[in-house]
N, C-alpha and C positions, 0 to 999 in steps of 0.2 A: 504494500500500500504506500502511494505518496500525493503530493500534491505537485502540480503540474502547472507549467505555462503552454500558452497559446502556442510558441511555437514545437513545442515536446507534442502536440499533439497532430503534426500534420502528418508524418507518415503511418501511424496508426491509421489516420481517416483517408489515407489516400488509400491504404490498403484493403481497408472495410468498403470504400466505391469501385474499387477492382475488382473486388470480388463479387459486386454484385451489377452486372454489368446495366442490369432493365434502368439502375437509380437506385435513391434512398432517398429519403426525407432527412433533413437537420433532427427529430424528432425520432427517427432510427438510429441517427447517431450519437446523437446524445447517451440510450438505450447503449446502443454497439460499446461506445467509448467507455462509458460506467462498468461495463460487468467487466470488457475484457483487462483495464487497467484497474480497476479497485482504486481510486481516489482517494484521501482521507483527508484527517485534520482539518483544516480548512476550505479545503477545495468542497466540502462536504455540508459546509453551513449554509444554512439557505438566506437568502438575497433578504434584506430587511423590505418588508411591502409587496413580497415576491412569492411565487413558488417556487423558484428556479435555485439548485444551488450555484454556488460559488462555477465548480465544476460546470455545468451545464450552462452557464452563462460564458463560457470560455470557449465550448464548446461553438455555441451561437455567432461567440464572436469571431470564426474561422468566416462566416456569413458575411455580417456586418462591417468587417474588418477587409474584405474581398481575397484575404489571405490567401485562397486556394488556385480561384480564380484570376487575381491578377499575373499570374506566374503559366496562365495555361494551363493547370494542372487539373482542371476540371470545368467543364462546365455546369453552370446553375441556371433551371429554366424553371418559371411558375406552373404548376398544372393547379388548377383547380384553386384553391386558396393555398395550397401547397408549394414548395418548391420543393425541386429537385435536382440531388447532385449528378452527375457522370464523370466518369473519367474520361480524358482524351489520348492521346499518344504525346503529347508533353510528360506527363502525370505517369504515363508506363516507364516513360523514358529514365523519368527523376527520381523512381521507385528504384530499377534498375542502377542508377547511379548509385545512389543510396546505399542497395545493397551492398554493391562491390566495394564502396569506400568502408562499410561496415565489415566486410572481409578480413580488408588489408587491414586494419587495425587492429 
C-alpha cells in the first residue's frame, strides 16, 4: 500500500486502456486503479464536501489535467454523458518504451 502522485499513475492507466481495447470510462479507472495498487494513508481520505477520495481525485485528474492525452497516448471521446479512454499507437509505443527502460534498470 502507498500513496501516489498523478504522475506514478500513468502507466498503470495506460496499461488498464490497452488492455481493454473497446475503452473504459475514468469511473472504471478509478475502480481498475484502487484495487490493483491498494492506495492508503492519505491518498484514501475522502475530499472534504466530496465523495471522491484523495486517490480518485488524482485519478480524475489524468482527465482534467489532459495528462494522457496531450502526449498522444490516448485518446478521450464523450459517449453519452460519458467519456471514454483509448489507446493509440503513441501510448503502445510509450508503454513499450517504458518497459524496456524498466528492463535495463
Amino acid at each position: 500500500m502507498a500513496e501516489y502522485s498523478e504522475p506514478e499513475l500513468v502507466i498503470p492507466a495506460l496499461q488498464f486502456i490497452r488492455n481493454n481495447p473497446n475503452g473504459v470510462t475514468t469511473t472504471e479507472m478509478i475502480e481498475n486503479l484502487t484495487n490493483a495498487l491498494h492506495p492508503s494513508g492519505h491518498d484514501m481520505d475522502i475530499l472534504q464536501g466530496r465523495n471522491d477520495t484523495h486517490f480518485s481525485q488524482k485519478v480524475r485528474n489524468l482527465k482534467s489535467h489532459n495528462t494522457l492525452t496531450k502526449h498522444n497516448w490516448v485518446e478521450y471521446r464523450r459517449v453519452g454523458r460519458n467519456g471514454m479512454w483509448t489507446i493509440t499507437r503513441g501510448g503502445l509505443r510509450y508503454l513499450e518504451t517504458a518497459s524496456l527502460n524498466e528492463k535495463l534498470n
